[in-house]
N, CA and C atoms as an extended XYZ file, in Angstrom:
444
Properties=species:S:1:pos:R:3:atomname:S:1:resname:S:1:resid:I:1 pbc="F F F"
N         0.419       -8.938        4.789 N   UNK     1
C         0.231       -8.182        3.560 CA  UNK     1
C         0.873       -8.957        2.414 C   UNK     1
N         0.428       -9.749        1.094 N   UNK     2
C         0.396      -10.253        0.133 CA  UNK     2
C         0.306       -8.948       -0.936 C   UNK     2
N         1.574       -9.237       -1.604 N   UNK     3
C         1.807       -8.545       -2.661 CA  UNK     3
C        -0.101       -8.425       -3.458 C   UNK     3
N        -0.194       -9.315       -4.151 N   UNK     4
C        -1.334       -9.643       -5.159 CA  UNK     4
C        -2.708       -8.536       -4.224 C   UNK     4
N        -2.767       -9.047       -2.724 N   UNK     5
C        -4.161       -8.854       -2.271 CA  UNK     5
C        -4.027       -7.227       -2.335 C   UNK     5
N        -2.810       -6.587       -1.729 N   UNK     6
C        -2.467       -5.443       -1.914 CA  UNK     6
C        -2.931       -4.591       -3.042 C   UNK     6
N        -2.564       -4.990       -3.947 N   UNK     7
C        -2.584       -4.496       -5.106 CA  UNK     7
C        -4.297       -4.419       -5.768 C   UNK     7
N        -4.662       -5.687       -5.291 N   UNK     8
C        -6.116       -5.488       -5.661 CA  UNK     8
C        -6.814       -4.683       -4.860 C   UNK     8
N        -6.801       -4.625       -3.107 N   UNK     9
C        -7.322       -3.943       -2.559 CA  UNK     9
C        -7.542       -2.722       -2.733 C   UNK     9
N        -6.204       -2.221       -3.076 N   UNK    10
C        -5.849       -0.975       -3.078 CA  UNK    10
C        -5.930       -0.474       -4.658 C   UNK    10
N        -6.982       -1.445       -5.403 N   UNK    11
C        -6.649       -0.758       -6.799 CA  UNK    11
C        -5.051        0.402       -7.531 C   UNK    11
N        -4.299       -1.047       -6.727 N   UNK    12
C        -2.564        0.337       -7.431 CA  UNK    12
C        -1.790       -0.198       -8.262 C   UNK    12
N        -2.472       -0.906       -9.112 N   UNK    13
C        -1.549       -1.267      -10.693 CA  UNK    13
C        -1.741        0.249      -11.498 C   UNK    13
N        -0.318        0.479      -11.680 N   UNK    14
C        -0.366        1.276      -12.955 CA  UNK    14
C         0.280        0.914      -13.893 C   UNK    14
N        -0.259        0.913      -15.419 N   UNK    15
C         0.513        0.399      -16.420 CA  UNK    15
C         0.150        1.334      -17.333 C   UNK    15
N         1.900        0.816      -18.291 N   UNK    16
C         1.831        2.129      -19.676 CA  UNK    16
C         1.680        3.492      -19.175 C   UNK    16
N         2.345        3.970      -17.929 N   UNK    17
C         2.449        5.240      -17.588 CA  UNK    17
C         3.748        6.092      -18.189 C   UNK    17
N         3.696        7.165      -18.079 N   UNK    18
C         4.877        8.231      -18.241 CA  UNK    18
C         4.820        9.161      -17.627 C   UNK    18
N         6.083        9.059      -17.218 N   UNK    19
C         7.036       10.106      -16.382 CA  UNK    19
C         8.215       10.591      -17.330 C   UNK    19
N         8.209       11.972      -16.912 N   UNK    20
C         9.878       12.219      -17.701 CA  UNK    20
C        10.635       12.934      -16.532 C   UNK    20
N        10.541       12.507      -15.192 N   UNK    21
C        11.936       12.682      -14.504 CA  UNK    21
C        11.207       11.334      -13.117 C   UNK    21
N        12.095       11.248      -12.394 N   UNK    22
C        11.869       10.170      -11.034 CA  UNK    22
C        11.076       10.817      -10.154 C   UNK    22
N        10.870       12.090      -10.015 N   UNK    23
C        10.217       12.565       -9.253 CA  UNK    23
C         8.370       12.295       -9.980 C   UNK    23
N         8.447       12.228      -11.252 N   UNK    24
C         6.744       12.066      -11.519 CA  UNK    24
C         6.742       10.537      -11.165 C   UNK    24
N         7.505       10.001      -11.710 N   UNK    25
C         7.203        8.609      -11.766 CA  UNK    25
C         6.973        8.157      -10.197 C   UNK    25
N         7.091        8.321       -8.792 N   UNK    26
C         6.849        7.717       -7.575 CA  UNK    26
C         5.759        8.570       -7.473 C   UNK    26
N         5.366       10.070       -7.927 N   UNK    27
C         4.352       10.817       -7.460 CA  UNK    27
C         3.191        9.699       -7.855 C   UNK    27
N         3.035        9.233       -9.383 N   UNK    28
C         2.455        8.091       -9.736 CA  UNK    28
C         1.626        7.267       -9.068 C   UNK    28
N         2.983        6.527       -8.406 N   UNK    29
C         2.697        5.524       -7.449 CA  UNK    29
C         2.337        5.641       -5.894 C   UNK    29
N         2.373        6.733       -5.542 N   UNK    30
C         1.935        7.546       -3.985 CA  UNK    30
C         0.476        7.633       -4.124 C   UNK    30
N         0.287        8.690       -5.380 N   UNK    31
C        -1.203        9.376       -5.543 CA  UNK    31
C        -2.269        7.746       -5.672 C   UNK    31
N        -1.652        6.869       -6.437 N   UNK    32
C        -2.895        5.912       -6.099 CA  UNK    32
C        -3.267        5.261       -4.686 C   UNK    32
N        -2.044        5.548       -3.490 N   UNK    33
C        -2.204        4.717       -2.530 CA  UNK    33
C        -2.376        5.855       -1.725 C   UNK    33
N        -2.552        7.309       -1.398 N   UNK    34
C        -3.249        7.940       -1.555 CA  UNK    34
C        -4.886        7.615       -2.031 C   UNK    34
N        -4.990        7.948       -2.830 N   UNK    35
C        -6.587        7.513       -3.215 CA  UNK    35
C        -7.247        6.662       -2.499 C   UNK    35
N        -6.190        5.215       -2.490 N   UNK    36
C        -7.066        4.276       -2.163 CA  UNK    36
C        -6.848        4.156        0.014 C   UNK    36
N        -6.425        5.531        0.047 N   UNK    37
C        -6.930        5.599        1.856 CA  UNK    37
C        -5.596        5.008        2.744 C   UNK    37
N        -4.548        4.408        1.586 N   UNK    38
C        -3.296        3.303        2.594 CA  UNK    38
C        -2.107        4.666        2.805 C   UNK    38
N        -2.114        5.763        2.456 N   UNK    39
C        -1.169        6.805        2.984 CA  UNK    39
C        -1.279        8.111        2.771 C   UNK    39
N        -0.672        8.615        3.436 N   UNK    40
C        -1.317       10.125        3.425 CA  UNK    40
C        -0.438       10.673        2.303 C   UNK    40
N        -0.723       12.427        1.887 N   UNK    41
C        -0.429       12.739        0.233 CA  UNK    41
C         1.150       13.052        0.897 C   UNK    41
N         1.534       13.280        2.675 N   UNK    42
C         2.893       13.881        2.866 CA  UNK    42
C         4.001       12.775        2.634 C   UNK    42
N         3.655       11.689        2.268 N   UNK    43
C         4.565        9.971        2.392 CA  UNK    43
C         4.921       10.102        0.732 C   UNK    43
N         4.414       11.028        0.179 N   UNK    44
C         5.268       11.336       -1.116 CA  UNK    44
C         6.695       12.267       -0.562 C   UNK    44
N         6.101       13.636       -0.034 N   UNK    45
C         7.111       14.687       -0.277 CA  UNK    45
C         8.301       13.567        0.969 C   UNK    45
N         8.048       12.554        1.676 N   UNK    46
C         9.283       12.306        2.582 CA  UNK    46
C        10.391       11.536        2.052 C   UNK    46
N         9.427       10.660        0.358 N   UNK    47
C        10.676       10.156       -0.516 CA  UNK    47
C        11.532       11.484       -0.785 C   UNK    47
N        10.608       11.712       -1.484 N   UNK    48
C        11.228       12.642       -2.142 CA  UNK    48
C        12.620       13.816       -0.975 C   UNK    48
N        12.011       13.547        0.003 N   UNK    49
C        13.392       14.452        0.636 CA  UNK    49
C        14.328       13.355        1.230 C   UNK    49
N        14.415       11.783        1.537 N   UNK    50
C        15.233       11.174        1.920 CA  UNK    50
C        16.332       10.932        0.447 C   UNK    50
N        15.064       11.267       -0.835 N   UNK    51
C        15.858       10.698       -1.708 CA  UNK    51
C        16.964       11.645       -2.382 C   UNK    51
N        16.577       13.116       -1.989 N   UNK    52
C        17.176       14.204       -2.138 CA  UNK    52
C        18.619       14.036       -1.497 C   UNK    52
N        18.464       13.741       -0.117 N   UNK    53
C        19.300       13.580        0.967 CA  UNK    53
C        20.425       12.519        0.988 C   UNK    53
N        19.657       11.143        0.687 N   UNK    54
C        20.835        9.771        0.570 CA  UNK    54
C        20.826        9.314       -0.714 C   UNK    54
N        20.260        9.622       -2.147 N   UNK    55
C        20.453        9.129       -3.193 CA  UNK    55
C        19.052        8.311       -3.800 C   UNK    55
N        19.181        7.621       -4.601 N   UNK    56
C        17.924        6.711       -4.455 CA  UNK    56
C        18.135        5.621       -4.127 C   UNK    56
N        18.296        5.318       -2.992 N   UNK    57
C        18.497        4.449       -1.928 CA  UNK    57
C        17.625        3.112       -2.240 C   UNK    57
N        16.537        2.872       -2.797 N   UNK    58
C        15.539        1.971       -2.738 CA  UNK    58
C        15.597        1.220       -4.545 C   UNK    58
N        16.996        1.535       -5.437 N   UNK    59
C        17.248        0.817       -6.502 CA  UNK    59
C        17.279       -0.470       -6.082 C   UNK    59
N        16.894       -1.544       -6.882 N   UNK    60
C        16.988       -3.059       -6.248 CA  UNK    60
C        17.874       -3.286       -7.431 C   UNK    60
N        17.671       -3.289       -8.328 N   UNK    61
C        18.266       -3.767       -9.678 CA  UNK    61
C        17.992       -2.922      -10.289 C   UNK    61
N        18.766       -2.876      -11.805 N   UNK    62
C        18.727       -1.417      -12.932 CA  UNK    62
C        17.487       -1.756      -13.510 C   UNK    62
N        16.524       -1.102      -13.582 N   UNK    63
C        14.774       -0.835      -13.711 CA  UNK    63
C        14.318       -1.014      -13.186 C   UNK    63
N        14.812       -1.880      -12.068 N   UNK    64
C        13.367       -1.568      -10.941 CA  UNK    64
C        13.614       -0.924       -9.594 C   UNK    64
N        12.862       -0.181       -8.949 N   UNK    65
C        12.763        0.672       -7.608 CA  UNK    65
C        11.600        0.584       -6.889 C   UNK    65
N        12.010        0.808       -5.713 N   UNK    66
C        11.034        0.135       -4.839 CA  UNK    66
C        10.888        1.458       -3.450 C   UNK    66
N        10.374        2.512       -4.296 N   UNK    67
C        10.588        4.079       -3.433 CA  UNK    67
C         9.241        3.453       -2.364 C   UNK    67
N        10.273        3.846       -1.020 N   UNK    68
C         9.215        3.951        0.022 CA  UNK    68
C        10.188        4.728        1.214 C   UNK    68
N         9.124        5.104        2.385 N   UNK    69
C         9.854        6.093        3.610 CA  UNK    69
C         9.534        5.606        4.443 C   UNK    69
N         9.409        6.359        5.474 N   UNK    70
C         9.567        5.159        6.947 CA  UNK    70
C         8.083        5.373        7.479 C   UNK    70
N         7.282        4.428        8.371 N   UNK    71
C         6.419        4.299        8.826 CA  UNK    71
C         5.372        5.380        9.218 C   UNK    71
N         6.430        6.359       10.119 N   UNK    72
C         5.452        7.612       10.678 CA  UNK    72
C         5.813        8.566        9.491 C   UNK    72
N         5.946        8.292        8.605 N   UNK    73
C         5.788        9.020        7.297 CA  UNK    73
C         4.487        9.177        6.590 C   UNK    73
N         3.449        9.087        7.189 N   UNK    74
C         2.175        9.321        6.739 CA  UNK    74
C         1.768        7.671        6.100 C   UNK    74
N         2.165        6.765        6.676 N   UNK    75
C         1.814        5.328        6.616 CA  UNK    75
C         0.202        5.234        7.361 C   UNK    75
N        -0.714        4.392        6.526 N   UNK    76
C        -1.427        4.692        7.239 CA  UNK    76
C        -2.588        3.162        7.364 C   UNK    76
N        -1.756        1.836        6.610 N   UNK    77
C        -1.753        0.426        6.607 CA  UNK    77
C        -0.679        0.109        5.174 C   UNK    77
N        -0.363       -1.281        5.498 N   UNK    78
C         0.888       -1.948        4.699 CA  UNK    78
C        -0.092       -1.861        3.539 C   UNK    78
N         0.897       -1.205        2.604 N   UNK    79
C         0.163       -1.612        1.070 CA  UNK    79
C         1.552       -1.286        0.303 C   UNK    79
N         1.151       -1.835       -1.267 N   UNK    80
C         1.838       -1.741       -1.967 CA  UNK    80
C         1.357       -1.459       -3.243 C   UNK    80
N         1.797       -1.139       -4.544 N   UNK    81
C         2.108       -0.377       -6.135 CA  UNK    81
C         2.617       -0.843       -6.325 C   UNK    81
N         2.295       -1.026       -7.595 N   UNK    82
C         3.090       -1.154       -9.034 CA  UNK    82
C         2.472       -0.215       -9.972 C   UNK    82
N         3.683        0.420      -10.270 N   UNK    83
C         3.678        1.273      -11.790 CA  UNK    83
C         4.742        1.237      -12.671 C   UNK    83
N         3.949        0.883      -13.938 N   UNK    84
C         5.229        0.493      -14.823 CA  UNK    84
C         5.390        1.540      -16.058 C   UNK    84
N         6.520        2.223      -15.968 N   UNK    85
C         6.349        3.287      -17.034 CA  UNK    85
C         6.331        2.775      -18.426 C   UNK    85
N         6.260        3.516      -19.725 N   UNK    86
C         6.254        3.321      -20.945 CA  UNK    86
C         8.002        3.378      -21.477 C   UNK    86
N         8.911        4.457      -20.722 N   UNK    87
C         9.947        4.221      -20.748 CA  UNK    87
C        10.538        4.082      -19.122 C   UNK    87
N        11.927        3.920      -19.245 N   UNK    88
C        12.283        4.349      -17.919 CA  UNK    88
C        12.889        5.731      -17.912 C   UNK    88
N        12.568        5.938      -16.136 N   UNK    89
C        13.668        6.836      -15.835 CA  UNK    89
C        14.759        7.076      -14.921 C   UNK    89
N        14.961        8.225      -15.265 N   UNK    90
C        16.763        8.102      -14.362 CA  UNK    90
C        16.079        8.617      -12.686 C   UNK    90
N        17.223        7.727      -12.330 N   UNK    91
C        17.027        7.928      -10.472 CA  UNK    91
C        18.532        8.660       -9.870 C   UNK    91
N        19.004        8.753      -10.847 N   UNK    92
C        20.612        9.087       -9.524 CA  UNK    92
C        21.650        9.666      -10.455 C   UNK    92
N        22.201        8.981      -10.520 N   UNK    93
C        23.868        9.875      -11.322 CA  UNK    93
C        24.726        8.564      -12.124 C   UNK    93
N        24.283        7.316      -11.751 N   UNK    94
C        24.779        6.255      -11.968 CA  UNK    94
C        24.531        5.332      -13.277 C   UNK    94
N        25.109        5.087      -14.129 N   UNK    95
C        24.398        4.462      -15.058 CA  UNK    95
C        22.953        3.465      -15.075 C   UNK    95
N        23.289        2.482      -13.908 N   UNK    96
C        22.539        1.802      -13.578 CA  UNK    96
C        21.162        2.234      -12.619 C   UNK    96
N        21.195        3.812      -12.586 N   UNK    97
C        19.951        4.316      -11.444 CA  UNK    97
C        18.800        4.695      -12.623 C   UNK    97
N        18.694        3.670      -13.027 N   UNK    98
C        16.936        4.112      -13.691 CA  UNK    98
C        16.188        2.979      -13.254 C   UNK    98
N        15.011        3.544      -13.867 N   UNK    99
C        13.649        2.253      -13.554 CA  UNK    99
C        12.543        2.460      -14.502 C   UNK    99
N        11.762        1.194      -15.025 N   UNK   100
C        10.908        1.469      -15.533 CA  UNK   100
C         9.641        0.799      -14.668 C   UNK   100
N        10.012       -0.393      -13.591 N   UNK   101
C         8.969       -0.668      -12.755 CA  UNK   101
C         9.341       -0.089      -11.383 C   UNK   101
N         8.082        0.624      -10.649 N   UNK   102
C         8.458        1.292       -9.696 CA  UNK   102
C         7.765        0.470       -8.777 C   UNK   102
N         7.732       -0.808       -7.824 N   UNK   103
C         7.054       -1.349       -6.450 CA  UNK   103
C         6.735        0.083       -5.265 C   UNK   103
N         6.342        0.575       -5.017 N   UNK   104
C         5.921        1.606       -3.914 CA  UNK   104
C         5.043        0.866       -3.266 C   UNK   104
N         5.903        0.821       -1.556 N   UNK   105
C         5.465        0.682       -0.782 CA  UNK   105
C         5.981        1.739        0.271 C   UNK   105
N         4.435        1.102        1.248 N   UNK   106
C         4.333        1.641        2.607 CA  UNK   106
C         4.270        0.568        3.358 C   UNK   106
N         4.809        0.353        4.643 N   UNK   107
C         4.683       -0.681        5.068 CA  UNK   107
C         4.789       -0.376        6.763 C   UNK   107
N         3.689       -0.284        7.762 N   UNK   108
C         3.468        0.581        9.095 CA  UNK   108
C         4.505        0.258       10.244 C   UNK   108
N         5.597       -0.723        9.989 N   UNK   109
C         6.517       -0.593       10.393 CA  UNK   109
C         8.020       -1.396       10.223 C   UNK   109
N         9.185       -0.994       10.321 N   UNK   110
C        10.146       -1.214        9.638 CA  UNK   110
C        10.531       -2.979        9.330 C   UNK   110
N        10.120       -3.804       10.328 N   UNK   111
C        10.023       -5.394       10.237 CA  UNK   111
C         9.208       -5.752        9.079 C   UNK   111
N         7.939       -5.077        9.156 N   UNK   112
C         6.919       -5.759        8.137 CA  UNK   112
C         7.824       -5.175        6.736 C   UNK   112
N         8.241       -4.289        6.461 N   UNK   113
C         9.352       -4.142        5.721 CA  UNK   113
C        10.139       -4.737        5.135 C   UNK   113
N        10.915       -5.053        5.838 N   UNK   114
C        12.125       -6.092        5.510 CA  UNK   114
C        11.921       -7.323        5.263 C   UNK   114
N        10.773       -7.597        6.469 N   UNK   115
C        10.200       -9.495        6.506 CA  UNK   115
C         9.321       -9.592        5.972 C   UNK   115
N         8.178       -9.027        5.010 N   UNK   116
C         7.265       -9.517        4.368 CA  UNK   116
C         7.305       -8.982        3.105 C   UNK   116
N         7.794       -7.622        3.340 N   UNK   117
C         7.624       -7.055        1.657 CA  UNK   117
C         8.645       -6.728        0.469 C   UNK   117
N        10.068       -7.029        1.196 N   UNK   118
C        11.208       -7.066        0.301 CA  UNK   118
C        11.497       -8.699       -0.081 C   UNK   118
N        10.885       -9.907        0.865 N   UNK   119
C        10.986      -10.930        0.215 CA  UNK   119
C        10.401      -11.517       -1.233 C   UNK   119
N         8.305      -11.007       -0.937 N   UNK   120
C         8.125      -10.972       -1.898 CA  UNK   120
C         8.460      -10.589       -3.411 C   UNK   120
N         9.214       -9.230       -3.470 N   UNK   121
C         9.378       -8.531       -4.597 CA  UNK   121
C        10.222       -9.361       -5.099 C   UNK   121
N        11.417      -10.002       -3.951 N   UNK   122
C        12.887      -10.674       -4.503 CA  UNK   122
C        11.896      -11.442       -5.015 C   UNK   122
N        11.127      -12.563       -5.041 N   UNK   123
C        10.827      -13.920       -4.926 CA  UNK   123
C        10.029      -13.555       -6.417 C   UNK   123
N         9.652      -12.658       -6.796 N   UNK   124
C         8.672      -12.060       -7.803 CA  UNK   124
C         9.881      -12.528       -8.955 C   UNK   124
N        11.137      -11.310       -8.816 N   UNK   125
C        12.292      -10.933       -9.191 CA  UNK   125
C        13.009      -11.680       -9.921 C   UNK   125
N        13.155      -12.985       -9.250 N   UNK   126
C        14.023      -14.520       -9.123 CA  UNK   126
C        13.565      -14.733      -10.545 C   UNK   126
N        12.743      -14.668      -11.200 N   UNK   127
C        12.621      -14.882      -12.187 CA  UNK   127
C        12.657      -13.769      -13.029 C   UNK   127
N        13.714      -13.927      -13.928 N   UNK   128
C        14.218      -12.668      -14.777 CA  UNK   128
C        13.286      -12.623      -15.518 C   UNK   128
N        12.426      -13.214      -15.910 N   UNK   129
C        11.681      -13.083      -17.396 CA  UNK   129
C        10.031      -11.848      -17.028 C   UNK   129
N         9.751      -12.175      -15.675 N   UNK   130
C         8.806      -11.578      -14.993 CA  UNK   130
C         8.939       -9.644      -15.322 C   UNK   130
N        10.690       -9.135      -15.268 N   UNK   131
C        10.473       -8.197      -15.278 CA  UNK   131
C        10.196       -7.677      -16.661 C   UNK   131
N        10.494       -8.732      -18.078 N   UNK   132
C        10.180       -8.423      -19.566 CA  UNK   132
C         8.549       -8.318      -19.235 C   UNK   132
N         8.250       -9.352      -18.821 N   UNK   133
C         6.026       -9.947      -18.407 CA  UNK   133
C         6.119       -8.612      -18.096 C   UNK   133
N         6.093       -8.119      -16.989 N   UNK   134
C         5.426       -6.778      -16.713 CA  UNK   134
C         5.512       -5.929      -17.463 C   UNK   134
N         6.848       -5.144      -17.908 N   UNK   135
C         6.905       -4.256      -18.850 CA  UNK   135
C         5.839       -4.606      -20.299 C   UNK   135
N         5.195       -5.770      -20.862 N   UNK   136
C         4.962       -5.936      -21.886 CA  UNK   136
C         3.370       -5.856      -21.218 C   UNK   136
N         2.830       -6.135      -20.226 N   UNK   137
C         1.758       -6.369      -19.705 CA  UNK   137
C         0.553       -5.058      -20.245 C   UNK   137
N        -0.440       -5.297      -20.448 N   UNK   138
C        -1.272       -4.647      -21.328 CA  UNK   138
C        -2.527       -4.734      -20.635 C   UNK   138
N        -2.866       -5.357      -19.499 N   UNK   139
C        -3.925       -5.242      -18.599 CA  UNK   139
C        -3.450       -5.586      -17.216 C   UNK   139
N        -4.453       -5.244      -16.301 N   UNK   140
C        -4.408       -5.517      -14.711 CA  UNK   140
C        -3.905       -6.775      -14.756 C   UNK   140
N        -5.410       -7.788      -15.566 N   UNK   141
C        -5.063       -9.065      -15.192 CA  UNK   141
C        -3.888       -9.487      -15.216 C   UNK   141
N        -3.201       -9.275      -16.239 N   UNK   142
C        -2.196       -9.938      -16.820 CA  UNK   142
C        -0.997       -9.516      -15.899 C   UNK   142
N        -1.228       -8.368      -15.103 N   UNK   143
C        -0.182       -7.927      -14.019 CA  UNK   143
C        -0.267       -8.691      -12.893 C   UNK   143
N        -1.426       -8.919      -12.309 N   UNK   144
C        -1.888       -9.884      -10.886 CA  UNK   144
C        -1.460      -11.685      -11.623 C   UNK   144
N        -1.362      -11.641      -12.787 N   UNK   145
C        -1.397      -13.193      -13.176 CA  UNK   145
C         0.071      -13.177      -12.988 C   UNK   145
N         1.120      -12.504      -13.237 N   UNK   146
C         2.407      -12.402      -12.958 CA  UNK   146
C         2.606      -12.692      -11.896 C   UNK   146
N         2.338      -11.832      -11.034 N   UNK   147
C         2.357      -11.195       -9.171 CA  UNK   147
C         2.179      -12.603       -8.754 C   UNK   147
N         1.256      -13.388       -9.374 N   UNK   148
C         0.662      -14.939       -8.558 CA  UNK   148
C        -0.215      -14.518       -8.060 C   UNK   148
C-alpha cells in the first residue's frame, strides 16, 4: 500500500475542509474511506472510543494526526486519507494536541501499520516545508504532487 496509489484509489483527498471540534474532523476522513468500500462506517465510532479512552494517541507532531483503530475494527483493505482542514483543531488538553492535516488510516493488520504506513507519512514529514505545501494546496493534483 503506497501512500499516493491509496489516495487515488480510494478518491480520499480532502482539502479546505472544516471541522469545529476533532470529532468532525476524523468523521471527515472515515466517511470518504467509507464511501470508497476500504472500511466499514463502525471504524469511525472505534476512534472515537479508543480516543475517548487513551487520549489522542495518534498526534505525530502539533498539526498533524494520523487517527486510525485496529484492524478488526471494521478494516476492510489498507487504505489511507488525507484531510486538510481550513483551520485546525484541538485533539486533547495539551497545547500541542491540535491538527490541521488529518492522515486516516486503516491498515488490515498491525505490521502493515507500523512497516509500511507510518514510514511513509515520516518520510512525507522529513520535509518541513511539505506540511506549509499541503495546508496551502488548492487542488488534488497539487496534493498527490506533494505525496510523490
Amino acid at each position: 500500500m503506497t501512500l499516493r496509489d491509496s489516495l487515488i484509489e480510494n478518491n480520499s483527498i480532502l482539502i479546505n475542509q472544516e471541522a469545529k471540534t476533532w470529532e468532525e474532523a476524523v468523521k471527515l476522513g472515515t466517511d470518504v474511506l467509507v464511501k470508497s468500500g476500504a472500511i466499514e462506517p463502525r471504524y469511525y465510532d472505534e476512534i472515537l472510543k479508543s480516543t475517548k479512552e487513551l487520549g489522542p494517541y495518534y498526534m505525530l507532531i502539533p498539526g498533524i494526526a494520523m487517527p486510525h483503530s485496529r484492524p478488526e475494527s471494521g478494516v476492510i483493505k489498507d487504505c489511507f486519507g488525507i484531510t486538510i482542514l481550513k483551520n485546525p483543531v484541538k485533539f486533547g488538553i495539551e497545547d500541542h494536541e491540535y491538527a490541521q492535516i488529518l492522515f486516516t488510516l486503516a491498515a488490515t493488520s498491525s505490521d502493515a501499520h507500523a512497516a509500511i504506513a507510518i514510514p511513509q507519512i515520516v518520510d512525507l514529514l522529513d520535509d518541513e516545508e511539505n506540511m506549509d505545501k499541503l495546508i496551502a494546496a488548492k487542488t488534488i493534483e497539487e496534493v498527490l504532487e506533494i505525496v510523490g
